[in-house]
C-alpha positions as CSV (number, residue, x, y, z in Angstrom):
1,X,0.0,0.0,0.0
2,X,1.7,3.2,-0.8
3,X,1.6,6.6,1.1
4,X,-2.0,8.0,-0.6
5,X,-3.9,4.7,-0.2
6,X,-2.6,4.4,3.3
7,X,-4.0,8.1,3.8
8,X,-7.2,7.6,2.2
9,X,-7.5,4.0,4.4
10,X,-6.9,5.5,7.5
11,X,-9.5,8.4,6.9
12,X,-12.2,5.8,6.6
13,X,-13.3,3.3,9.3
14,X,-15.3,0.4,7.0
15,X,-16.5,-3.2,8.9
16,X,-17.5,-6.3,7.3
17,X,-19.6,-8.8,9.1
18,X,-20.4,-12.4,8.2
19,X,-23.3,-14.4,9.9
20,X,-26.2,-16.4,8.4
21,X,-28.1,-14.8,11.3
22,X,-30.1,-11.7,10.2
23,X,-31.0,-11.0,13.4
24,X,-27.7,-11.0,14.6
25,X,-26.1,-9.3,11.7
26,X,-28.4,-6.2,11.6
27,X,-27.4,-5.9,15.3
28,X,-23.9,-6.2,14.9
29,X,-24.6,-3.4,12.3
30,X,-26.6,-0.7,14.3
31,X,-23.3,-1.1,16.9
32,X,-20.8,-0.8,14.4
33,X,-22.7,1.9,12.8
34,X,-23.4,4.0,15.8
35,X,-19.5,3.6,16.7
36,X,-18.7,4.8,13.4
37,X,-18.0,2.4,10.8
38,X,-19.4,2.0,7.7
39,X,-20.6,-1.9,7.6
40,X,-20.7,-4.4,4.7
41,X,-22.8,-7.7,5.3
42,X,-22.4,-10.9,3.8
43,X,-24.4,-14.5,4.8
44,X,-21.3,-16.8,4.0
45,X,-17.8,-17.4,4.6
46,X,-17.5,-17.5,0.6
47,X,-19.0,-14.4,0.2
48,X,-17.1,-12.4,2.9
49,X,-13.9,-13.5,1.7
50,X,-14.9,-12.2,-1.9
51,X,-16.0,-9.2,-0.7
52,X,-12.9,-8.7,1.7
53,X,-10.5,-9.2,-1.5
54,X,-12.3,-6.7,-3.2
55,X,-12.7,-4.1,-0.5
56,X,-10.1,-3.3,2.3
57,X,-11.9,-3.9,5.6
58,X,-10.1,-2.3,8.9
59,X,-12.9,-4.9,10.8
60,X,-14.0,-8.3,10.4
61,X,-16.3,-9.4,12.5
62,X,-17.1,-13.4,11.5
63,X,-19.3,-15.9,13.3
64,X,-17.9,-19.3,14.3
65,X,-20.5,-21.2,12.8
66,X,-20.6,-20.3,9.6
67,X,-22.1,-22.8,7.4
68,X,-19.2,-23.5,4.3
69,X,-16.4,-22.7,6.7
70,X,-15.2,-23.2,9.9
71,X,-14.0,-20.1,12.0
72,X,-10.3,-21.0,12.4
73,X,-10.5,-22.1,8.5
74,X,-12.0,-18.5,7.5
75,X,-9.5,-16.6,9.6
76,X,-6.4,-18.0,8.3
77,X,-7.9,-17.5,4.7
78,X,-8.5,-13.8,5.5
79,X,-5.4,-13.3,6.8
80,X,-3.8,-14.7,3.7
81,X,-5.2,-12.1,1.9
82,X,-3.1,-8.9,0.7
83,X,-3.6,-6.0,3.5
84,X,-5.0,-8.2,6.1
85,X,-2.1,-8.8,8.0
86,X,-3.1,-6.5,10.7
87,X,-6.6,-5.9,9.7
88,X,-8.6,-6.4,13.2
89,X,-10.7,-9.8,13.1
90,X,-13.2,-10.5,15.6
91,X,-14.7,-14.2,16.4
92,X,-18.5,-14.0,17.4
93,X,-19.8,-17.3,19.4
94,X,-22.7,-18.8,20.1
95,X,-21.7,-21.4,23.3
96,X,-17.9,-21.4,24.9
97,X,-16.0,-24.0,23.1
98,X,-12.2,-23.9,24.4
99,X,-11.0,-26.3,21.8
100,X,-12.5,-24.2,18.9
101,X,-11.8,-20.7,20.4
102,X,-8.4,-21.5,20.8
103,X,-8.1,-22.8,16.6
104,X,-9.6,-19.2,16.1
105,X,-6.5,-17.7,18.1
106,X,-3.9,-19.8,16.5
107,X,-5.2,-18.9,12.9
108,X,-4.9,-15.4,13.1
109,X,-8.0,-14.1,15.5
110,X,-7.2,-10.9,17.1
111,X,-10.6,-11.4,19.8
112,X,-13.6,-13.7,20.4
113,X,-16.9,-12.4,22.0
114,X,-19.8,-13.9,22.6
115,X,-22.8,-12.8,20.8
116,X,-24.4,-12.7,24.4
117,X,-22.7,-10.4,26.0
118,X,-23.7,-6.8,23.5
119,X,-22.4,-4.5,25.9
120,X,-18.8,-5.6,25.7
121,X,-18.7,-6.0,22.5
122,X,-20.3,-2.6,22.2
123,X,-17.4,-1.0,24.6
124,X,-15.0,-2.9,22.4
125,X,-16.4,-1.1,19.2
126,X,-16.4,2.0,20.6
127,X,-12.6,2.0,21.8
128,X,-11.2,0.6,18.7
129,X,-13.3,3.1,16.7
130,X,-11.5,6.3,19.2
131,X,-8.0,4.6,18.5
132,X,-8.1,3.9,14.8
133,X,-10.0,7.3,13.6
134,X,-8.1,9.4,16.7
135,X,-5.5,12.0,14.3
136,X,-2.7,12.4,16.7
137,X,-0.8,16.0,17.5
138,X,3.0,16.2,18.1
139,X,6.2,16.5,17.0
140,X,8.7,14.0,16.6
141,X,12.5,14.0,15.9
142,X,13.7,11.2,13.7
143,X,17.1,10.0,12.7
144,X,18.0,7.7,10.4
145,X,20.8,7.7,7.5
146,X,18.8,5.5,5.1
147,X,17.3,8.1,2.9
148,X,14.7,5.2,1.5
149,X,13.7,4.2,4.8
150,X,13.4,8.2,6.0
151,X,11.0,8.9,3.3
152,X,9.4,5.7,4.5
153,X,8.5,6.4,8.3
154,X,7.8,10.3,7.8
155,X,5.1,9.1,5.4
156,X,3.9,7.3,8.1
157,X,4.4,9.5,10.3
158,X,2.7,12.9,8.9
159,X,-0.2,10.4,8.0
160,X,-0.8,10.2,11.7
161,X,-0.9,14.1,12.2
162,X,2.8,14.6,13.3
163,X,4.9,17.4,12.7
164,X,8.8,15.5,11.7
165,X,11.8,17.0,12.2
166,X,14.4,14.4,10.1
167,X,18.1,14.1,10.1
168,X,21.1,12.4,8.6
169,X,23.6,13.0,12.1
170,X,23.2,12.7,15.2
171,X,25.3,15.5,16.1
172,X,22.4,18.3,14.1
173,X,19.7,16.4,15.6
174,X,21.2,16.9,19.1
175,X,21.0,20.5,18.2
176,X,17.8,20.2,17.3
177,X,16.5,18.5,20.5
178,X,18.2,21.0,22.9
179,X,16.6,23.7,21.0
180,X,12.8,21.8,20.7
181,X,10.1,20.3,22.4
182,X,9.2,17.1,20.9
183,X,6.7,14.0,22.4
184,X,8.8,11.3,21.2
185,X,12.5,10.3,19.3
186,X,13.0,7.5,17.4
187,X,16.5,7.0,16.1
188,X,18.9,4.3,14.4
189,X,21.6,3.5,16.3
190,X,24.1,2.5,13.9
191,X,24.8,6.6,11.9
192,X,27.0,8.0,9.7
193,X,29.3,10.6,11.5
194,X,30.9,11.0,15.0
195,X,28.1,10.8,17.1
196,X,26.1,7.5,17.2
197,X,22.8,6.7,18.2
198,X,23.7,5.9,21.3
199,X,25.9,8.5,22.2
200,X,22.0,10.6,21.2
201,X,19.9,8.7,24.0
202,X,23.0,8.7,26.6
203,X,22.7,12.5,26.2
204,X,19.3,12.7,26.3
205,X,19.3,10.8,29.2
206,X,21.6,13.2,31.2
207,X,19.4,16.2,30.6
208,X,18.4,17.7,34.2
209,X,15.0,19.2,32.6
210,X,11.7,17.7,31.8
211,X,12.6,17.3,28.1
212,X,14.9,14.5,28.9
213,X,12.2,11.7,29.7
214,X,11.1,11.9,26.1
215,X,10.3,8.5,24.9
216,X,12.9,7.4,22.9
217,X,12.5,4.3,20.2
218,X,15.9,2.6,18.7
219,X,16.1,1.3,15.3
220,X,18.3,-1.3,14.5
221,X,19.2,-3.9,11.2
222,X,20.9,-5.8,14.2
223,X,18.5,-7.8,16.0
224,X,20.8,-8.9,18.6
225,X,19.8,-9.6,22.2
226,X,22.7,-8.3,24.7
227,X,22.8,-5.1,22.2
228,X,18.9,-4.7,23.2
229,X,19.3,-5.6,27.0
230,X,22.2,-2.7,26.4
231,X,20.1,0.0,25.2
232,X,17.2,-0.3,27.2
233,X,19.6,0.1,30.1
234,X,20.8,3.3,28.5
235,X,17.3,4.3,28.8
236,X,15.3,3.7,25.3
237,X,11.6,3.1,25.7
238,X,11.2,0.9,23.2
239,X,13.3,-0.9,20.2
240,X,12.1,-1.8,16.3
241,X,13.9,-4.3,13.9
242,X,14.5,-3.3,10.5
243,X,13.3,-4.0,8.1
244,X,10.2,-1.7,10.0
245,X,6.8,-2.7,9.9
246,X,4.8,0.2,9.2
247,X,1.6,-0.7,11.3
248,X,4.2,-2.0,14.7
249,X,5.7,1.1,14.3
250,X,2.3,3.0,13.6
251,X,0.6,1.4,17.2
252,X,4.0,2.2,19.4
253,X,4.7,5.4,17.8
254,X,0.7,6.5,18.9
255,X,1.1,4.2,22.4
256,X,4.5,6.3,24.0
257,X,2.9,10.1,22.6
258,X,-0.3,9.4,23.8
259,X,1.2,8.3,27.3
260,X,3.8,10.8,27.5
261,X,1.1,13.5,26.5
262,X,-1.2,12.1,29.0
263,X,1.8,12.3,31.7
264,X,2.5,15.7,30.5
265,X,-0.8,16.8,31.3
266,X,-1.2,15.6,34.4
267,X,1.7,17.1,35.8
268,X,0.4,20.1,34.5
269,X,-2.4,19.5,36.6
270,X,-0.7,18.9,39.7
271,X,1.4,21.9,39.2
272,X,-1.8,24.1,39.4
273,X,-3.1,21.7,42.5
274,X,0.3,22.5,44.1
275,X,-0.1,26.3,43.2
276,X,-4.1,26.2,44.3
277,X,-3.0,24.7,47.6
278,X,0.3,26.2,48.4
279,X,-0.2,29.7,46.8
280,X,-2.3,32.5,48.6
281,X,-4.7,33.4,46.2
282,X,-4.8,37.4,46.8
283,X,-0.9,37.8,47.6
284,X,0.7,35.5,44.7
285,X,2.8,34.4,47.8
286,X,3.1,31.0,49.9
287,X,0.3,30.3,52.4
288,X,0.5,29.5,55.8
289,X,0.3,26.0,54.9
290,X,3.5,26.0,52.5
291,X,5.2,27.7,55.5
292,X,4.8,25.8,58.1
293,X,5.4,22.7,55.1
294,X,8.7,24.3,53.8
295,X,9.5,25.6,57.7
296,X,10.7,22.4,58.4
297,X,14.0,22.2,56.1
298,X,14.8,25.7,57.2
299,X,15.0,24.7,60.6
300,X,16.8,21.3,60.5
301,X,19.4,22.7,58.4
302,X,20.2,25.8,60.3
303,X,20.1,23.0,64.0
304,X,22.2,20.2,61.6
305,X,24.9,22.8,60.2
306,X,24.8,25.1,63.5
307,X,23.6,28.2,61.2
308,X,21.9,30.8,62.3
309,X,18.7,32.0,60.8
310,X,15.7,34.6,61.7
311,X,12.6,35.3,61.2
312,X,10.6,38.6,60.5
313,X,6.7,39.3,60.8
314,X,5.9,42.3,58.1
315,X,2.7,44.2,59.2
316,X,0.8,46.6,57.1
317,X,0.2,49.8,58.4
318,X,-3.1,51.2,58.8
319,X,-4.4,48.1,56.7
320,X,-8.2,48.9,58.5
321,X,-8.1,52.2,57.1
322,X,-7.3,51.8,53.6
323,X,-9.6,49.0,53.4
324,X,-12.5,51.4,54.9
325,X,-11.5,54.2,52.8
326,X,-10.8,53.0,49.3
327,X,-13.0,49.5,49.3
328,X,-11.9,46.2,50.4
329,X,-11.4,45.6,46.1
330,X,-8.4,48.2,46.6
331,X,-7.4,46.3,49.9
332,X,-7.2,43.2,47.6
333,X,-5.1,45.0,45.0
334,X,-2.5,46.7,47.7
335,X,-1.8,42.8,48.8
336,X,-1.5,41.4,45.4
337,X,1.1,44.7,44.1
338,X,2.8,44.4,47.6
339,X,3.3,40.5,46.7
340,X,4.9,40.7,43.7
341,X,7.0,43.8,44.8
342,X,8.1,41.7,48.3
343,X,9.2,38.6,46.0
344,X,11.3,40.8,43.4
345,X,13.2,42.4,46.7
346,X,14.0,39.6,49.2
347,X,17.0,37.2,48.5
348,X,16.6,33.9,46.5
349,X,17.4,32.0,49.7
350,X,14.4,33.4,51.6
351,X,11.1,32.1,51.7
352,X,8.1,34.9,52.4
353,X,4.3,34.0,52.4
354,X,1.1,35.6,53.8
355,X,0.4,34.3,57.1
356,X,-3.1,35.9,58.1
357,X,-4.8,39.3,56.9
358,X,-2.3,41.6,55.9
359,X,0.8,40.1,57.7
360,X,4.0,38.3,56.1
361,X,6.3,36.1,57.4
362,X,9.8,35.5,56.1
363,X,12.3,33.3,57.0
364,X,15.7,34.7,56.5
365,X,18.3,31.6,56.9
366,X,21.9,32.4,57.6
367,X,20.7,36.0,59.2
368,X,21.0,36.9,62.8
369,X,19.5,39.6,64.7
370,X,22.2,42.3,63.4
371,X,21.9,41.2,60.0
372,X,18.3,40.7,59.7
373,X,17.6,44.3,60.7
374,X,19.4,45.4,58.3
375,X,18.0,43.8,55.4
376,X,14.3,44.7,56.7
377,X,15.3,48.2,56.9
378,X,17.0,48.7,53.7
379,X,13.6,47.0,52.2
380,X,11.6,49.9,54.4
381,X,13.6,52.3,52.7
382,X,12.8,51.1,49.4
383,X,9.3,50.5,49.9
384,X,8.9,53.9,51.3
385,X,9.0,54.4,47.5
386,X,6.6,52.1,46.3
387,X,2.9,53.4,45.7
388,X,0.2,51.1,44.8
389,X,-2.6,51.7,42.5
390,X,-5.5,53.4,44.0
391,X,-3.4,54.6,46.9
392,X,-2.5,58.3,47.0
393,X,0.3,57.6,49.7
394,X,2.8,55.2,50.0
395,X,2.4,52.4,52.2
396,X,4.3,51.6,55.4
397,X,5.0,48.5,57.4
398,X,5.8,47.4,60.9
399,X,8.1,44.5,61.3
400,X,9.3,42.5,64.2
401,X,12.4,40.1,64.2
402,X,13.8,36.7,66.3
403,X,16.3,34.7,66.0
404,X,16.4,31.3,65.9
405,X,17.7,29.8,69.8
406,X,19.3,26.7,70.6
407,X,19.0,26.5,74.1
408,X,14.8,27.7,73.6
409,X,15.0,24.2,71.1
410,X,12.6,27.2,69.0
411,X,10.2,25.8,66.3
412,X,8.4,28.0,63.6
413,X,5.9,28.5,66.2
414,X,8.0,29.5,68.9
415,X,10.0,32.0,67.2
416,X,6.8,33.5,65.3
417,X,5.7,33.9,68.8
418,X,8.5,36.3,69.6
419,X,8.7,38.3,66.1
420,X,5.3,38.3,66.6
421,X,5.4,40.4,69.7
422,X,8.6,42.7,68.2
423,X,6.6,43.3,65.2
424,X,3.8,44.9,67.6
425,X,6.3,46.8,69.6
426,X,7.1,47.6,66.3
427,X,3.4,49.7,66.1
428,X,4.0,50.9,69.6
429,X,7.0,53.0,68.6
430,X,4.8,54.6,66.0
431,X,5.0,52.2,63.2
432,X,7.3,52.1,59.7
433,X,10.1,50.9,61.5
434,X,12.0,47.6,62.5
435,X,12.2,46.3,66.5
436,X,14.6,43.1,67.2
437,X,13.1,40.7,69.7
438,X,15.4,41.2,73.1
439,X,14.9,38.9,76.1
440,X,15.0,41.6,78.5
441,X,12.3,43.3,76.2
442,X,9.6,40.8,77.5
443,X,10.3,41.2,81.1
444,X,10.7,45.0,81.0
């Protein structure tokens, strides 16, 4: 079958079914209809093998008691036919018969349903209606110094909806990948040049990012087993023998996109259920809960490596007041602004998030007391300069600092505790400013 008729088969989903039951036919037909397929009917096992020699059928569906031919007897005639080789052929019974069933199997059945059971077959009909008429999205890097065989696979290939991106070398494909985003590489492994196939999936393999668990399928005119066991060590997905058959290479090519699409996708989605849970929704910062989650590893590495690290609680001034006076809607847009201002100014080591209302926490590792003031004061100054929408003055902040203590054995909650209390010492002294958390300060 050349490229165009393969094209013009795959466009059309056509079923032939053979029974001398009407009933039973015309059954089969309003299934096969309403999943898709255009049906042909014939009484005979005669008839339905002229009719498949004349037609190309993607479905057979064939009972086993035909009257002129038995059902293994039909299915290894059908499959002797030119383009039935992988043409779906489905065994319809009457009563269980192990002995016959498994004749049907051996001579080239791809499934056996009994005519009792509709809704299986139905869910059946349905599925492989989806898979074969499904036009699959992608793009696919392929690599292969055989410029028959090339033409070959990106004909089958672009017949399947994917975009191709084909080379000669390893070495320009490897420049291709780094600069791409493709769902799946298939490559020879034997190539003309420096690099060789394998020296392609040993790099992709190495790749920190998400691109490099691509599904990678090996081609190879050497079918030998410890060169196999070898690759899939290296990490291929899958491996093909020359000389390819088209309709193998058709069903894995659509089996590892459609997975690694489907993974794709759901890590998309648990991206945006991370962000949903651990993201405060007004702010743009973390939550409470992805503090006191991330908290954790701050803590044990400042106790394990006997570093020091503090923590700040950020207040907004006067919060009541704007909120009162220019709408809760401008209160709402003051937190998100202040958000995305707070993340561009603290360092990348620091983790802020909202903890209630309009109070921040951040955790400032490798900071003590001295250290910590300073940084929250330098980011006072510079907020002193930053005016949100909707606000004719700038906004100010009152911030309270501890540090972390050994001998107190603090926790997240203890030492919030204590910035906690600077923070509104901090409003005391008549707000914008910075107060340090001092033992004596809580028995004065």
């Amino acid at each position: 079958m050349d490229s165009m008729e393969s094209s013009k088969a795959n466009s059309m989903l056509n079923a032939l079914v053979i029974d001398s039951s009407s009933y039973f036919s015309e059954q089969l037909s309003d299934l096969l209809t309403s999943a898709g397929f255009q049906v042909d009917t014939a009484e005979s096992g005669y008839d339905g093998l002229e009719k498949a020699a004349s037609e190309r059928y993607r479905l057979v569906c064939c009972a086993d008691n035909l009257q002129d031919y038995a059902s293994s007897e039909f299915c290894s005639q059908l499959r002797a036919l030119s383009g039935y080789e992988f043409a779906t052929l489905l065994v319809l019974t009457e009563q269980d018969n192990a002995k016959i069933l498994k004749q049907a199997l051996l001579a080239g059945a791809t499934d056996i349903f009994s005519k009792h059971d509709i809704t299986e077959m139905e869910t059946y009909l349905t599925r492989l209606s989806q898979r074969e008429s499904r036009q699959l999205s992608g793009r696919v890097l392929f690599i292969e110094d055989s410029r028959v065989l090339q033409t070959i696979v990106i004909d089958l290939l672009t017949d399947m909806g994917l975009d191709v991106d084909a080379y000669n070398y390893a070495e320009s494909a490897w420049e291709a990948f780094r600069n791409g985003d493709y769902d799946l590489v298939i490559t020879d492994i034997m190539l003309e040049g420096i690099m060789s196939g394998i020296t392609l999936v040993r790099k992709i393999r190495r790749m920190q990012s998400e691109y490099g668990n691509v599904p990678i399928i090996a081609t190879s005119g050497f079918d030998n087993m410890s060169r196999k066991i070898e690759l899939f060590h290296l990490g291929v997905n899958d491996y093909v023998s020359k000389p390819i058959v088209r309709e193998e290479l058709r069903q894995r090519v659509f089996n590892h996109i459609t997975s690694y699409q489907t993974l794709r996708e759901l890590r998309t989605q648990q991206q945006s259920l991370y962000s949903l849970a651990m993201l405060d929704e007004t702010s743009g910062l973390f939550n409470r809960h992805a503090l006191r989650e991330f908290a954790g590893k701050y803590f044990s590495e400042a106790y394990r490596f006997d570093r020091t690290l503090s923590l700040a609680v950020m207040d907004i001034d006067h919060m009541k007041q704007i909120n009162e006076s220019h709408g809760f809607q401008n209160g709402d847009q003051l937190l998100s602004e202040l958000g995305a201002w707070l993340k561009r100014h603290v360092r990348d080591v620091d983790m802020i998030a909202r903890w209630a209302g309009d109070e921040m926490v951040f955790i400032l590792p490798g900071c003590d007391l001295d250290s910590a003031n300073g940084l929250m004061d330098r980011m006072l100054d510079r907020l002193r300069k930053f005016k949100p929408a909707g606000l004719e003055t700038p906004v100010t902040v009152s911030v309270g600092i501890a540090e972390l203590s050994r001998d107190n054995n603090d926790t997240l909650n203890s030492l919030f505790e204590r910035a906690d209390k600077a923070m509104y010492q901090a409003k005391m002294a008549g707000r914008d400013c910075v107060v340090t958390y001092q033992e004596e300060s809580e028995t004065a």
